[in-house]
Backbone as ProteinMPNN parsed JSONL, in Angstrom:
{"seq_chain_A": "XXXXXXXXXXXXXXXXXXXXXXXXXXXXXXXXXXXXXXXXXXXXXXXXXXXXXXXXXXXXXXXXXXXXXX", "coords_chain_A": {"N_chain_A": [[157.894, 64.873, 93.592], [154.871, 63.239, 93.084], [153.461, 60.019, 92.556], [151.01, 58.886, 90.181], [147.978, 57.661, 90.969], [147.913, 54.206, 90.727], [146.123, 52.315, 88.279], [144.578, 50.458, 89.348], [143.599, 51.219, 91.736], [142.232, 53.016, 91.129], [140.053, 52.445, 89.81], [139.029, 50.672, 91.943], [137.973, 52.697, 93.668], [136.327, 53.542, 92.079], [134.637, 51.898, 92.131], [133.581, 51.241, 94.807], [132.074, 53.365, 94.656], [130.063, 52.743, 92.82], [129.152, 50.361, 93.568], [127.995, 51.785, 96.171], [125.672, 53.263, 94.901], [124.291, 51.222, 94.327], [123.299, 49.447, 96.574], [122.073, 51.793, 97.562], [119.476, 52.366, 95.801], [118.714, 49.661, 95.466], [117.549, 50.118, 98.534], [115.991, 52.018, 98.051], [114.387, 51.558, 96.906], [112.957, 49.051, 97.931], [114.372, 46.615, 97.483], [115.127, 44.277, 99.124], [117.287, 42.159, 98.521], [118.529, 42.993, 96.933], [119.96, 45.287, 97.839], [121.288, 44.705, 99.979], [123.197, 43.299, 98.307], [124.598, 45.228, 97.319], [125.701, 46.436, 99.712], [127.445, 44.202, 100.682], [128.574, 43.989, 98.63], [130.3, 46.676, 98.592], [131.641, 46.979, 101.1], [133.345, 44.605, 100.517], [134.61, 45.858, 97.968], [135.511, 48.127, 99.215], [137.509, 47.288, 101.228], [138.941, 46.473, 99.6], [139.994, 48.654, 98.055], [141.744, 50.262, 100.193], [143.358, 48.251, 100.777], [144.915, 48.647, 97.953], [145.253, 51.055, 98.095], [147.621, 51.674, 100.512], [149.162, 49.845, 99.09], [150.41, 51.534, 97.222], [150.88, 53.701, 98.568], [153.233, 53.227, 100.127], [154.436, 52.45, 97.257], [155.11, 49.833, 96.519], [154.966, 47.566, 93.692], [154.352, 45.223, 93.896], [155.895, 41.35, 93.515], [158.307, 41.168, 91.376], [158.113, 39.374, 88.225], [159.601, 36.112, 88.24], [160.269, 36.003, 90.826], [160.447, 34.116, 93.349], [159.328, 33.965, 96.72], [160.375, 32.069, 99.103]], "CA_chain_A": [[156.666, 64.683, 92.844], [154.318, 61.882, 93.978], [153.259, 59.183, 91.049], [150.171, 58.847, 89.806], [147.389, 56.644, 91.322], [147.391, 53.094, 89.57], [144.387, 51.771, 87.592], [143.62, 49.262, 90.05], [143.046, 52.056, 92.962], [141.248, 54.193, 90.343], [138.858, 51.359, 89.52], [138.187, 50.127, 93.236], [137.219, 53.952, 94.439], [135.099, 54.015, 91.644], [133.619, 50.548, 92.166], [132.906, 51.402, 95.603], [130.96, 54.731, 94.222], [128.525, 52.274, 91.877], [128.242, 49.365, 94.694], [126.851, 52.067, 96.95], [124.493, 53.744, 94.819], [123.48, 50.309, 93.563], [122.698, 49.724, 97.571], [121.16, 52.998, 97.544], [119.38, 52.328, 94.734], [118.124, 48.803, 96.183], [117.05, 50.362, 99.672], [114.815, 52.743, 97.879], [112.967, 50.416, 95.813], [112.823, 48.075, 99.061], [114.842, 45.306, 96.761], [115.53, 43.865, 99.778], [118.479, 41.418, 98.278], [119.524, 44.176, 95.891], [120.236, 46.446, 98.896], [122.233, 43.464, 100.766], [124.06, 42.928, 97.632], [125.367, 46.141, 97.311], [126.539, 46.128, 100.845], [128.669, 43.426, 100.993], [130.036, 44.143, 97.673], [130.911, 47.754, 98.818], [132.361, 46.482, 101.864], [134.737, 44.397, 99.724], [135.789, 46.843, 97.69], [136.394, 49.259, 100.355], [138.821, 46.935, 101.689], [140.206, 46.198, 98.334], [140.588, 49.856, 97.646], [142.708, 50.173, 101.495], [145.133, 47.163, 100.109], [145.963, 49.386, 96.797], [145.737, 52.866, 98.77], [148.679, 50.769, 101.114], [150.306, 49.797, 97.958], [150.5, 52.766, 95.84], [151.806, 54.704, 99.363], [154.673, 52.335, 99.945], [155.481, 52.212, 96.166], [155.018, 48.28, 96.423], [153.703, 47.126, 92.607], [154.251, 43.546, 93.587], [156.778, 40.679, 93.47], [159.263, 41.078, 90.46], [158.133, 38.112, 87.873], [160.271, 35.159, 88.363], [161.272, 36.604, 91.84], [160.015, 33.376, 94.193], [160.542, 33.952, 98.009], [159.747, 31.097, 100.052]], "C_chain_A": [[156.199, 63.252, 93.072], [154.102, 60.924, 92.826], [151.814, 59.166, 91.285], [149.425, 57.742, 90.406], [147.079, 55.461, 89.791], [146.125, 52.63, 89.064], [143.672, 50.9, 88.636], [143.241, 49.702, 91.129], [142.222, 52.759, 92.398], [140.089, 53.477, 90.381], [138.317, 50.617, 91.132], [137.55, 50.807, 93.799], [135.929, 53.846, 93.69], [134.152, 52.625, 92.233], [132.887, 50.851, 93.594], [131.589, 52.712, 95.431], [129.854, 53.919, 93.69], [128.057, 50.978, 93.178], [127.498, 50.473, 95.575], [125.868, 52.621, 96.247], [123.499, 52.158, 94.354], [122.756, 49.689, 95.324], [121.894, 51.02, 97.738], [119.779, 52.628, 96.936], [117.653, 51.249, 95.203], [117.435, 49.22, 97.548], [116.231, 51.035, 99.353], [113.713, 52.289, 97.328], [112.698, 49.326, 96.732], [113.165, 46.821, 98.401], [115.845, 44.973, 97.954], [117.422, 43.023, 99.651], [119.445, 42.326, 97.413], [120.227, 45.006, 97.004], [121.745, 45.145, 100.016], [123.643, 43.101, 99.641], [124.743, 44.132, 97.587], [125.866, 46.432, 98.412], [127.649, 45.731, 101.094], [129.506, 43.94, 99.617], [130.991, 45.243, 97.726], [131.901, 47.104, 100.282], [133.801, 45.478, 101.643], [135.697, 44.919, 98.944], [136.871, 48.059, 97.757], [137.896, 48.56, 101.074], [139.647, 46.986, 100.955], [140.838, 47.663, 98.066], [141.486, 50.509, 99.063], [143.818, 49.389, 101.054], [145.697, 48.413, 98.91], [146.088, 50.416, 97.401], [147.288, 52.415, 99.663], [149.717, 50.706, 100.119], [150.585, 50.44, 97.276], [151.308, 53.695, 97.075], [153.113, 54.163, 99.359], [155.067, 52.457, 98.581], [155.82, 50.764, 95.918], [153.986, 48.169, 95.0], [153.695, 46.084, 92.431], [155.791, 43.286, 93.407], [157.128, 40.944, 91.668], [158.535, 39.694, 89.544], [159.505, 37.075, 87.771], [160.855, 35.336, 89.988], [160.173, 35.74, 93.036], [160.362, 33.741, 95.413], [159.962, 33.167, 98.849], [159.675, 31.853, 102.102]], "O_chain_A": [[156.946, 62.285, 93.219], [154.863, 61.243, 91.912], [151.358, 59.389, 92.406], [150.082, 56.703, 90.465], [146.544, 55.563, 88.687], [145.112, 52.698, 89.76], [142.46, 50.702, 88.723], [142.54, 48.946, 91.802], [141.336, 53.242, 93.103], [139.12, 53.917, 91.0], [137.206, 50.098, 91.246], [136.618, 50.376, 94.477], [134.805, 53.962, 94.178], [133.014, 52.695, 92.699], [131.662, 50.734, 93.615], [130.507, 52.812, 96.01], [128.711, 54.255, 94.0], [126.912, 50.766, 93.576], [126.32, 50.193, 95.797], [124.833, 52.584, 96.912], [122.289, 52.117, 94.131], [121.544, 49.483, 95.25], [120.781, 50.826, 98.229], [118.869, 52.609, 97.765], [116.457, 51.531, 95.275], [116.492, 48.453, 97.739], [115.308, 51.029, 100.168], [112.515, 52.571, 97.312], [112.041, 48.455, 96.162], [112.41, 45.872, 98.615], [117.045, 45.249, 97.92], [118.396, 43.229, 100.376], [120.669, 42.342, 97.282], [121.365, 45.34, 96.677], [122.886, 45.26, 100.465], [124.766, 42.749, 100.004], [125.892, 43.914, 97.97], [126.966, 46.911, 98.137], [128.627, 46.338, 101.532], [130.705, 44.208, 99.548], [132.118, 45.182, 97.236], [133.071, 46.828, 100.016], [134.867, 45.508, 102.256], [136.919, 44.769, 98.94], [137.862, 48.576, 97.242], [138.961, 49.116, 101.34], [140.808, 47.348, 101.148], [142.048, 47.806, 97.885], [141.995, 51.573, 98.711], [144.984, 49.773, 100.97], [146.781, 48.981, 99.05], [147.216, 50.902, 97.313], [148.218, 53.095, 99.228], [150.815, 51.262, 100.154], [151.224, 49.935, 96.352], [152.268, 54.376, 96.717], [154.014, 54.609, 98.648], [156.287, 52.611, 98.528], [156.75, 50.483, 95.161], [152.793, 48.47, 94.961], [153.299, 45.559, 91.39], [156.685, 44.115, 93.241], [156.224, 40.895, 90.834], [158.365, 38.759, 90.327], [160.445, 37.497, 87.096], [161.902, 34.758, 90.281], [159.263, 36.364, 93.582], [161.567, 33.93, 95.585], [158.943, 33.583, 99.401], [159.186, 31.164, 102.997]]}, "name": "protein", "num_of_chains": 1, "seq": "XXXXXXXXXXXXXXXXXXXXXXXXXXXXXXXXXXXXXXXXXXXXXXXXXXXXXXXXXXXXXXXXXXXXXX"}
């Protein structure tokens, strides 16, 4: 049985769902900078949501607190 996707992959899929309609959104109303902004910000959180999809497969939820590794 697999584990459950963490909050912080739940919340980046969705974020990428509202940055693009908010590009959408902006390209229809020709809000030129609105449409640019939702771009890049989808484009960041597509990556961001690739890092947690990565970390939620592996089973990596991060360094241990107090657990330094030079």
């Amino acid at each position: 049985m697999s584990r459950p996707p963490g909050v912080r992959l739940v919340a980046a899929c969705a974020g990428v769902v509202v940055f693009v309609v908010l590009a959408v959104y902006g390209a229809v109303h020709q809000a030129w900078l609105l449409f640019f902004a939702g771009c890049v910000l989808t484009a960041l959180t597509v990556a961001y949501a690739i890092v947690e999809g990565e970390r939620w497969r592996r089973g990596d939820d991060g360094p241990e607190p107090g657990d330094h590794q030079l």
